[in-house]
TORSEKE-551603 format. One record per residue (C-alpha): residue number from 1; residue in one letter; x, y, z. Coordinates in steps of 0.2 Angstrom, whole numbers, plus 5000, padded with zeros to 4 digits. Example, Ala and Ser with C-alpha at 12.3 -4.5 7.8 and 13.67 -1.06 7.14 Angstrom:
<fibas>
<fiba 1, 'A', <5062, 4978, 5039>> <fiba 2, 'S', <5068, 4995, 5036>> 
</fibas>
This chain:
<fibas>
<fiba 1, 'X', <5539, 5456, 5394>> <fiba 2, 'X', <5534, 5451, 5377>> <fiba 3, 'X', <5532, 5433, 5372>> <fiba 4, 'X', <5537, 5429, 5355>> <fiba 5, 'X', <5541, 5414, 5344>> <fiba 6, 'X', <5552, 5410, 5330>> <fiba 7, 'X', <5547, 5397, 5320>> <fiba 8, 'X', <5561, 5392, 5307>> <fiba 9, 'X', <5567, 5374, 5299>> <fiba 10, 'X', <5585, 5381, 5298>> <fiba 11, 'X', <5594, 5383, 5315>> <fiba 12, 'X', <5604, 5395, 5308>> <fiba 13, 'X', <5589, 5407, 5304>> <fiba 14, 'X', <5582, 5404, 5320>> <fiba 15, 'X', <5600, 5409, 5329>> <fiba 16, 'X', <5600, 5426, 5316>> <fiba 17, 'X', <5582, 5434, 5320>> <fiba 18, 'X', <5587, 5426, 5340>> <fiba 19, 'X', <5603, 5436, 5341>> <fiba 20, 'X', <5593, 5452, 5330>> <fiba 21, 'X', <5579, 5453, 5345>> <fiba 22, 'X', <5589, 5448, 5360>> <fiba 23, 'X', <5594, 5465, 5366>> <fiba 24, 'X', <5577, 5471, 5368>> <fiba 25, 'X', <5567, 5465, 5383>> <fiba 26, 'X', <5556, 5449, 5375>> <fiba 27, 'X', <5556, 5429, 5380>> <fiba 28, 'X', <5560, 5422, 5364>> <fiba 29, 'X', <5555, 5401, 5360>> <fiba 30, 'X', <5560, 5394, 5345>> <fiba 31, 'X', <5552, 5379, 5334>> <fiba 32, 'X', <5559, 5370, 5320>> <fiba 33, 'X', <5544, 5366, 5308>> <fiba 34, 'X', <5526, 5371, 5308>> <fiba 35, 'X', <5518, 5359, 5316>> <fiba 36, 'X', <5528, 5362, 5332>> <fiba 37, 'X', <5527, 5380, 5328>> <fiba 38, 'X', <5508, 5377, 5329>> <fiba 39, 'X', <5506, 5366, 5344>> <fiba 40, 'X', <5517, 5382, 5353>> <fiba 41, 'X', <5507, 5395, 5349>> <fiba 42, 'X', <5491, 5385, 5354>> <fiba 43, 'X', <5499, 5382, 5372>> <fiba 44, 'X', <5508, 5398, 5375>> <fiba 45, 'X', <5498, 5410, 5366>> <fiba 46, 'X', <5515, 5421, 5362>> <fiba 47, 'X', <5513, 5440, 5358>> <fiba 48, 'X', <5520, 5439, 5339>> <fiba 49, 'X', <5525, 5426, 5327>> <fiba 50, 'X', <5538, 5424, 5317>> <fiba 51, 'X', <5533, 5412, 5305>> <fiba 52, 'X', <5545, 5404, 5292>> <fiba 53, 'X', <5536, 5400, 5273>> <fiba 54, 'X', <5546, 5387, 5267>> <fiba 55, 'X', <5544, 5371, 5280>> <fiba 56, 'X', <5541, 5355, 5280>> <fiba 57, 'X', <5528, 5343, 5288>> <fiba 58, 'X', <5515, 5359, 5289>> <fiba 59, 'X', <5522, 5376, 5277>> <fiba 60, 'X', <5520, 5393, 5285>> <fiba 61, 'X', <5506, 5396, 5275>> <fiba 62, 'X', <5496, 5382, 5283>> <fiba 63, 'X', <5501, 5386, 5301>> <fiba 64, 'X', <5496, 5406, 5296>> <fiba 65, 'X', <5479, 5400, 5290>> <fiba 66, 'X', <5476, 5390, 5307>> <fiba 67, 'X', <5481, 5404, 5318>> <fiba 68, 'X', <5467, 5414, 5309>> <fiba 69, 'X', <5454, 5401, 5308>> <fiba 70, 'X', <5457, 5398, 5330>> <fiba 71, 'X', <5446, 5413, 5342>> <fiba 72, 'X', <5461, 5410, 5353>> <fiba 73, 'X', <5475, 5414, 5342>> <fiba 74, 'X', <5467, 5425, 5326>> <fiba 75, 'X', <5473, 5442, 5336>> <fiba 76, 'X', <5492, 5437, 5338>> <fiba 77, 'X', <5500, 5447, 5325>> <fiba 78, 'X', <5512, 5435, 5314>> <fiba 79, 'X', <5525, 5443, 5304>> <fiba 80, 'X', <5530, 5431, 5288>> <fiba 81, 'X', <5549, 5426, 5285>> <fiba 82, 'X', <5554, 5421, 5266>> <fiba 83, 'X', <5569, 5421, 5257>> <fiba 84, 'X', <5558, 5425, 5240>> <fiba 85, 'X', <5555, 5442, 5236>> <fiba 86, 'X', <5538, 5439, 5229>> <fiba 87, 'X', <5524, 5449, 5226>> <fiba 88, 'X', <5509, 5436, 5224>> <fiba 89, 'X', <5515, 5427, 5240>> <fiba 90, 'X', <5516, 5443, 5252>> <fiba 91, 'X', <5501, 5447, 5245>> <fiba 92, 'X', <5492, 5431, 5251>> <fiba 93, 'X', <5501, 5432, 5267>> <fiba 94, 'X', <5494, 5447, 5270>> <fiba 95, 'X', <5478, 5443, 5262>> <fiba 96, 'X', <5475, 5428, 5276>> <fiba 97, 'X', <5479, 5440, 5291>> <fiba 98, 'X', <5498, 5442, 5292>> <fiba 99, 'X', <5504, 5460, 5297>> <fiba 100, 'X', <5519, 5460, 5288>> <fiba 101, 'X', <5534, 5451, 5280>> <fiba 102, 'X', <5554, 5451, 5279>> <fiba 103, 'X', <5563, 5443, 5265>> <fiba 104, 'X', <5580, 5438, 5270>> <fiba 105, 'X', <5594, 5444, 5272>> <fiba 106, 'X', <5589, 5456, 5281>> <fiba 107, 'X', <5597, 5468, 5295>> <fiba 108, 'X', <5594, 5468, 5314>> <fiba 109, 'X', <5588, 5486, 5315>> <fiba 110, 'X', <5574, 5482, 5303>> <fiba 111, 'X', <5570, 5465, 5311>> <fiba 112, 'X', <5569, 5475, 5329>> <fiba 113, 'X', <5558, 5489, 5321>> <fiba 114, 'X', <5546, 5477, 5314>> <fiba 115, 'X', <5543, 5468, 5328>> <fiba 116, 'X', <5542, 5482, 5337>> <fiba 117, 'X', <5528, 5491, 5327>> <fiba 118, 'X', <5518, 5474, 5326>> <fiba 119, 'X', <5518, 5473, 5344>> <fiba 120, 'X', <5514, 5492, 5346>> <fiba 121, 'X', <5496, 5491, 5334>> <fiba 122, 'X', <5492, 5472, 5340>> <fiba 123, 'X', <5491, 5483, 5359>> <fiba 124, 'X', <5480, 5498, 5350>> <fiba 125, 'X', <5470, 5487, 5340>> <fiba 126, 'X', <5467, 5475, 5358>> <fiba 127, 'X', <5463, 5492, 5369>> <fiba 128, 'X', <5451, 5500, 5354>> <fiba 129, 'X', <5442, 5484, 5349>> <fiba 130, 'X', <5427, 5488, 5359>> <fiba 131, 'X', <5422, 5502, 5346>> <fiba 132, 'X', <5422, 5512, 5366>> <fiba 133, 'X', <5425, 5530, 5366>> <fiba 134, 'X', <5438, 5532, 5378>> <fiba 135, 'X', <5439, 5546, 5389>> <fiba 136, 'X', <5446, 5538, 5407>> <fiba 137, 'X', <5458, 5528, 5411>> <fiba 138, 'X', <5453, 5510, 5417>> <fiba 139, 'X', <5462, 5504, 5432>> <fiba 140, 'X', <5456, 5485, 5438>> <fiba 141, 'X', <5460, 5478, 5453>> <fiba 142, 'X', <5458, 5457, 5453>> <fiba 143, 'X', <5461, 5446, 5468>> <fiba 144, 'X', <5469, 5430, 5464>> <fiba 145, 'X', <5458, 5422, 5476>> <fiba 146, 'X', <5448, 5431, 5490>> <fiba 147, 'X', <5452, 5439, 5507>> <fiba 148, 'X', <5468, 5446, 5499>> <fiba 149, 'X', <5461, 5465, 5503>> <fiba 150, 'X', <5457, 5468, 5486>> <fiba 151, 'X', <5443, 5480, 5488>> <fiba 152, 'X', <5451, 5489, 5502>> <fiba 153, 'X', <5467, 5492, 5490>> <fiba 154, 'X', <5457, 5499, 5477>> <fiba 155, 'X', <5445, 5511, 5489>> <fiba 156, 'X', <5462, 5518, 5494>> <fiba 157, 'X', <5472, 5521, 5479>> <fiba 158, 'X', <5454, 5530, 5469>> <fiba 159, 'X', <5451, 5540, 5487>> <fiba 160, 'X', <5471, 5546, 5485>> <fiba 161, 'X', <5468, 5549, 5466>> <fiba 162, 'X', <5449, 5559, 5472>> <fiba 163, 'X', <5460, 5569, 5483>> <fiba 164, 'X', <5472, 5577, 5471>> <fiba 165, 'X', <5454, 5584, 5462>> <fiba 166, 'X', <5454, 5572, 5449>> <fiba 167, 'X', <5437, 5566, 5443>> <fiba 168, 'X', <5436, 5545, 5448>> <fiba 169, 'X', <5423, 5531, 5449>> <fiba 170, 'X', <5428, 5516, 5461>> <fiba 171, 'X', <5416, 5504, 5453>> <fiba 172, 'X', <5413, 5486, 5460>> <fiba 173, 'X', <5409, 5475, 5445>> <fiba 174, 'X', <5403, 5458, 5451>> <fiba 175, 'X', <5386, 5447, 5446>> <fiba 176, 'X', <5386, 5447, 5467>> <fiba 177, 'X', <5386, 5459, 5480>> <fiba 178, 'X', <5402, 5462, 5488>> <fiba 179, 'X', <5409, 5472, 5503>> <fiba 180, 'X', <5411, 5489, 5497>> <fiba 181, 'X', <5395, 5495, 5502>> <fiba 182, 'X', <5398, 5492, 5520>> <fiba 183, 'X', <5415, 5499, 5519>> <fiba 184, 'X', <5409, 5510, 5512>> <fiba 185, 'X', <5392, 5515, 5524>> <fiba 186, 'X', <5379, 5515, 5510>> <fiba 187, 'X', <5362, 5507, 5515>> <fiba 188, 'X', <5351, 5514, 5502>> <fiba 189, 'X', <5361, 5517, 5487>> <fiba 190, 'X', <5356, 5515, 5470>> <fiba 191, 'X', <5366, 5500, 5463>> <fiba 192, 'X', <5370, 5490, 5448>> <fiba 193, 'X', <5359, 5475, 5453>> <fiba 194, 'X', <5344, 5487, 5454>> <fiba 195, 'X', <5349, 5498, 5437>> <fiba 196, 'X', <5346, 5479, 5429>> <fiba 197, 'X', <5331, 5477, 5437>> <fiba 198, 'X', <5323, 5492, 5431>> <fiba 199, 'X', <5331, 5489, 5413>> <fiba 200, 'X', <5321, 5490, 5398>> <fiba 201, 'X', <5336, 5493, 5383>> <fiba 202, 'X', <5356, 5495, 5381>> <fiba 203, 'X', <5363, 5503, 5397>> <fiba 204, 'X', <5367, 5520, 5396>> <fiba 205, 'X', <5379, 5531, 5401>> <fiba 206, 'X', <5365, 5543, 5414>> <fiba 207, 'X', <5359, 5525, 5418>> <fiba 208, 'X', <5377, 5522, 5426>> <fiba 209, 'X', <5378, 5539, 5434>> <fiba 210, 'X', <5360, 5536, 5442>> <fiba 211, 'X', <5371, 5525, 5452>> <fiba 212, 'X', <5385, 5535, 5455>> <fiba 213, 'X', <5389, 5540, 5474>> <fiba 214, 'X', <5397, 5556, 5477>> <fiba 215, 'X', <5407, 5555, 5496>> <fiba 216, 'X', <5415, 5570, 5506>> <fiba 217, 'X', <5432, 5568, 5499>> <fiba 218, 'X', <5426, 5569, 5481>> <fiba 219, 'X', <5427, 5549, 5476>> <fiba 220, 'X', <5411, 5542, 5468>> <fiba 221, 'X', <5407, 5524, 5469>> <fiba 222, 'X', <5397, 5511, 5462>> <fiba 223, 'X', <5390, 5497, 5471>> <fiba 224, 'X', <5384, 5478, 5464>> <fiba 225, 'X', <5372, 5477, 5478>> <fiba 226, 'X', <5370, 5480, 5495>> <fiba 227, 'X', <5370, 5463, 5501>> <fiba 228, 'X', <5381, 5451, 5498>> <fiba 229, 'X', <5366, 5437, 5495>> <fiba 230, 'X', <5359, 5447, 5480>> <fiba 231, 'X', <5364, 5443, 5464>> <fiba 232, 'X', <5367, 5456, 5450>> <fiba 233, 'X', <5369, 5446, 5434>> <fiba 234, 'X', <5374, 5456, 5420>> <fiba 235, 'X', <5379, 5448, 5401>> <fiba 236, 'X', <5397, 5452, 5394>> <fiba 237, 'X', <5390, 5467, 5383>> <fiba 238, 'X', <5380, 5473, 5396>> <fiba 239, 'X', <5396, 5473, 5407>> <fiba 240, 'X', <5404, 5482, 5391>> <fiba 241, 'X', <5390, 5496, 5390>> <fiba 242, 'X', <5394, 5501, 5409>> <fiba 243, 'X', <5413, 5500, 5406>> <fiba 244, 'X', <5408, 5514, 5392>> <fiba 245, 'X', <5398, 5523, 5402>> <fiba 246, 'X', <5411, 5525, 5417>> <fiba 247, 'X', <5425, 5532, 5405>> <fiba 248, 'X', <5413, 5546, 5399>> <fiba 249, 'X', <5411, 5551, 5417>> <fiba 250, 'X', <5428, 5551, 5423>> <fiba 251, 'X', <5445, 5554, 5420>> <fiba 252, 'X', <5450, 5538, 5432>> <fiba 253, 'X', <5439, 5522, 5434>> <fiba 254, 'X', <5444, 5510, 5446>> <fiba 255, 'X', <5437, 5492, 5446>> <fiba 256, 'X', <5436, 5481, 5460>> <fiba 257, 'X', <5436, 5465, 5453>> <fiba 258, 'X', <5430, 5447, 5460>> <fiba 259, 'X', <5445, 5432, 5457>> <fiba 260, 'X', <5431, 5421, 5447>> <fiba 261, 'X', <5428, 5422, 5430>> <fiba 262, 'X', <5412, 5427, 5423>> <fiba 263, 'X', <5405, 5439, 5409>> <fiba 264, 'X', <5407, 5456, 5417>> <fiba 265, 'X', <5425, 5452, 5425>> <fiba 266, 'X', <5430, 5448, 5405>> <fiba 267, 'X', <5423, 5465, 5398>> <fiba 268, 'X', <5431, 5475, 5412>> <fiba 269, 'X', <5446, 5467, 5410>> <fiba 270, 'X', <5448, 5469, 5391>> <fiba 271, 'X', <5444, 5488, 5392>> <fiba 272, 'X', <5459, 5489, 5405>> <fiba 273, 'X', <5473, 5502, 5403>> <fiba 274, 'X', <5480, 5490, 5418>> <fiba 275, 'X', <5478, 5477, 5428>> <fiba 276, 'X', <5484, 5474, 5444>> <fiba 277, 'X', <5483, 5454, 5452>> <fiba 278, 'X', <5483, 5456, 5471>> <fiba 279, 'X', <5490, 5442, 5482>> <fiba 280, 'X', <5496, 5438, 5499>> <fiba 281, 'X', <5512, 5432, 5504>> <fiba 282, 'X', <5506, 5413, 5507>> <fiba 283, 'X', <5507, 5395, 5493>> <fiba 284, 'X', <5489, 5396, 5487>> <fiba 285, 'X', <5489, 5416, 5483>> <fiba 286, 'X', <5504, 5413, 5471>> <fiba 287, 'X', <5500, 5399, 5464>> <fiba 288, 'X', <5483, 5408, 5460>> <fiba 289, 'X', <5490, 5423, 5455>> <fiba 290, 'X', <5502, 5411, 5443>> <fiba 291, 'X', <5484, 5405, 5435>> <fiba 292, 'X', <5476, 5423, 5435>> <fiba 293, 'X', <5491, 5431, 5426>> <fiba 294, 'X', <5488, 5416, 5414>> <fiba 295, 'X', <5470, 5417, 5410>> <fiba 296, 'X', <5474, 5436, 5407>> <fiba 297, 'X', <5486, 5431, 5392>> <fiba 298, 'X', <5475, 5421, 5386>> <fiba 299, 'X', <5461, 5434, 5384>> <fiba 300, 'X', <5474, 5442, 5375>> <fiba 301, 'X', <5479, 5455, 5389>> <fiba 302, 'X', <5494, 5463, 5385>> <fiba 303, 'X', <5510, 5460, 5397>> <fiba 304, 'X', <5513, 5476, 5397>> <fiba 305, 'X', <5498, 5481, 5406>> <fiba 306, 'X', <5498, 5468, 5421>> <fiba 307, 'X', <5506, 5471, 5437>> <fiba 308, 'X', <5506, 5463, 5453>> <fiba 309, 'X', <5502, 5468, 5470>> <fiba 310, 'X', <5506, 5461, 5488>> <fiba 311, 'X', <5495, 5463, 5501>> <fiba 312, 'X', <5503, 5456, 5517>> <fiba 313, 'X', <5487, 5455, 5528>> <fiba 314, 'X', <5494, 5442, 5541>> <fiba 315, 'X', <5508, 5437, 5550>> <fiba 316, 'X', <5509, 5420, 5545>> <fiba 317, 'X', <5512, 5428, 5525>> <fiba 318, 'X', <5530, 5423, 5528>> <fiba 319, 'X', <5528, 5406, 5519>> <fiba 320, 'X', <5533, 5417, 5501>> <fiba 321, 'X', <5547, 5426, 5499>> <fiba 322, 'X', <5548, 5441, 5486>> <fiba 323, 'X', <5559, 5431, 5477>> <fiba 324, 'X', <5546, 5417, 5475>> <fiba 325, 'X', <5535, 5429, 5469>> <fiba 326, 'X', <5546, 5436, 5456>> <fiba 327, 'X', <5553, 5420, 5449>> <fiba 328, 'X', <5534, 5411, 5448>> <fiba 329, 'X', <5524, 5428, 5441>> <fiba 330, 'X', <5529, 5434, 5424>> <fiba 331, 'X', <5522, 5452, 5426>> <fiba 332, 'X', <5532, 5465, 5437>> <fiba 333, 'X', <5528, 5468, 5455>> <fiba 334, 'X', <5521, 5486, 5458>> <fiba 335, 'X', <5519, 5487, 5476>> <fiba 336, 'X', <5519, 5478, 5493>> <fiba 337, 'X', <5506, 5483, 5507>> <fiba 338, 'X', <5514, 5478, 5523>> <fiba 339, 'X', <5507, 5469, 5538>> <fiba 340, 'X', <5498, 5485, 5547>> <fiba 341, 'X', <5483, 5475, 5557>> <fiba 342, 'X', <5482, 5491, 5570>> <fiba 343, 'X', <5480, 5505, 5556>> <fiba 344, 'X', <5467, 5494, 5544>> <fiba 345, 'X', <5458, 5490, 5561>> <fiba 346, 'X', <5457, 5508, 5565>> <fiba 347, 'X', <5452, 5513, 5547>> <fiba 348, 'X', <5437, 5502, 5549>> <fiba 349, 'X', <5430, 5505, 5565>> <fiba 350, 'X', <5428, 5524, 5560>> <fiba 351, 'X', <5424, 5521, 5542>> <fiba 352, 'X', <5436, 5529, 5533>> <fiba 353, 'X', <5448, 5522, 5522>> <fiba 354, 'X', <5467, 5520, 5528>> <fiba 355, 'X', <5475, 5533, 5519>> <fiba 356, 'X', <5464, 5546, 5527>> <fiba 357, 'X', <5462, 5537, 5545>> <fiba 358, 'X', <5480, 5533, 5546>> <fiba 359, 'X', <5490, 5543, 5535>> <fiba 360, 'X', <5507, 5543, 5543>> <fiba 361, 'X', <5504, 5522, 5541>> <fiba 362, 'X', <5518, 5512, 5530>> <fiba 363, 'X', <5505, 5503, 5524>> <fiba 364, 'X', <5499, 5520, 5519>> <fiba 365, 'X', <5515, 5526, 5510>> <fiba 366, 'X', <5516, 5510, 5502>> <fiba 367, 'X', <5497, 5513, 5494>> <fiba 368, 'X', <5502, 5531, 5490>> <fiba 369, 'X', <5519, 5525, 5481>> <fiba 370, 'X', <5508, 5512, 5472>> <fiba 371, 'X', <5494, 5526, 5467>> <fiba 372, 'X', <5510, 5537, 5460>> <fiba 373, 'X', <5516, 5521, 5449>> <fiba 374, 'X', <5499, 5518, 5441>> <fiba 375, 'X', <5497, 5537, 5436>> <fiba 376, 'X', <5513, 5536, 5429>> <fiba 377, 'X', <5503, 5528, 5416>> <fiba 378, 'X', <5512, 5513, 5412>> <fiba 379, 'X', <5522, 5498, 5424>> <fiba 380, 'X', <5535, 5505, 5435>> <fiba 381, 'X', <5541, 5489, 5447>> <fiba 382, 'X', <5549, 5491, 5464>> <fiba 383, 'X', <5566, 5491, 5462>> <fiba 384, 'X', <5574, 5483, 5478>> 
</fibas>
């Protein structure tokens, strides 16, 4: 759902662009002069702007040039709002960074298609600012804190997509080493920690494949490290240039996330078609996932690319209900992985991943109905 704010001195303006937007699927907050407009889009980061000219205490001209001037705020698109029909001063509008403008009175249809073409080249302009030639599609996975099964979630649903014959990279893209080599059995791999040992320029995209592991059922993988005590530090930039190099290998690449924040979780994240927050059914895990979904938005990730995954691990994940977890997150809930200890358990003692050791699981079907979602290519939410 799109945030968007209407910033107006006259209520009944407000009320008229309110009631033209309502009937498309957007959470709409109002502000009655510029300075409240501006103090709003500072602390709520909204998707798109409707920003009255003529107000007092701070003019939408002021509160435009602000928006621009802040690295937080310069990429939400701002659509100006003038009864004058002037030349000179859509030109400046648009000259400081505004995308476009309506003079009043004007009709619902056109307000709607506006806003909707804003919001439409804010997202290709967010997913293309890397300058990357896109070939794949970029799934990430990001625990909301750890042990909530993220890296098992993602082996599986990149082993189901591998499966079908489509060309995927699981890649675990963490400044440490995680737990996807021993899942995984590789002892002797190249990794990413020892690609930037041996770096002596800009990574590459043969650089990244050197690291690519092929397994029997056709998924390659890419490992941090191989023990969880050494550290892979890699810069934004360079996260960026192995992001790059992953979607010129494959049609799917599927990052395993860790739940900190550090340079080469930003870049993956930024250069996701999707993004899917994992949590288990207990206080903490929401309220985490609450505060991931939040620091998404304010690295300027679309809502219309972040989902949210359950992954009920324990028995004791009754202390949340589904409700609670729709009515705290603001994204759309994608899948829940039910409480299966006996089928993970016997995916792991014979080193396979659960759709293959136990594929007549629930927590199987549940991980294939998810993989059918995210290639659907955009958010399809459990409806029950």
């Amino acid at each position: 759902m799109y945030k968007l704010l209407i910033v107006d001195d006259d209520e009944s303006s407000r009320e008229v662009l309110k009631d033209a937007l309502e009937g498309d699927d957007y959470e709409i907050s109002m502000a009655c002069d510029g300075r409240e407009g501006l103090d709003k889009v500072r602390a709520d980061l909204p998707d798109l702007v409707l920003l009255d000219i003529d107000m007092p205490r701070m003019d939408g001209v002021e509160v435009l040039k602000a928006i621009m001037a802040d690295p937080k705020t310069q990429l939400i698109p701002v659509i100006m709002v003038t009864a004058v029909n002037a030349d000179s001063q859509i030109a400046m509008s648009l000259n400081i960074g505004a995308v476009d403008h309506i003079v009043k009175p004007y009709s619902s249809t056109i307000v709607r298609a506006r806003v909707r073409a804003a919001l439409r080249s804010a997202d290709a302009a967010r997913s293309g600012a890397s300058g990357l030639e896109r070939q794949g599609t970029v799934v990430s996975f990001l625990g909301s804190k750890g042990g909530v099964g993220t890296t098992s979630i993602a082996r599986n649903v990149a082993v189901h997509i591998a499966r079908r014959g489509v060309s995927v990279i699981l890649c675990e893209l963490r400044c440490d080493g995680g737990t996807l080599a021993q899942e995984l059995g590789l002892s002797a791999q190249y990794t990413l920690a020892g690609m930037m040992e041996d770096l002596t320029g800009p990574i590459r995209a043969k650089d990244v494949e050197r690291c690519c592991f092929k397994q029997p059922n056709g998924l390659r993988a890419v490992i941090s490290a191989h023990a969880p005590d050494q550290l892979c530090p890699m810069t934004e930039t360079q996260a960026e240039q192995v992001v790059a190099g992953l979607v010129s290998l494959a049609e799917y690449v599927v990052c395993d996330l860790p739940s900190m924040t550090i340079p080469s979780t930003t870049a993956a994240l930024r250069h996701s078609d999707l993004v899917l927050i994992v949590l288990d059914m207990e206080p903490i895990a929401l309220h985490a996932a609450e505060v991931t979904y939040r620091r998404l938005r304010s690295l300027q990730i679309s809502p219309s690319c972040i989902g949210a995954i359950i992954s009920t691990k324990t028995i004791a994940s009754a202390s949340v209900t589904l409700k609670d977890v729709r009515e705290t997150l603001e994204c759309p809930l994608m899948g829940v992985i039910p409480h299966d200890p006996d089928a993970f358990v016997f995916a792991a003692m014979h080193g396979l991943p659960l759709i293959e050791a136990v594929p007549n699981s629930g927590a199987a079907g549940a991980i294939t109905s998810l993989t059918k979602r995210i290639e659907e290519g955009k958010l399809l939410p459990l409806q029950f």
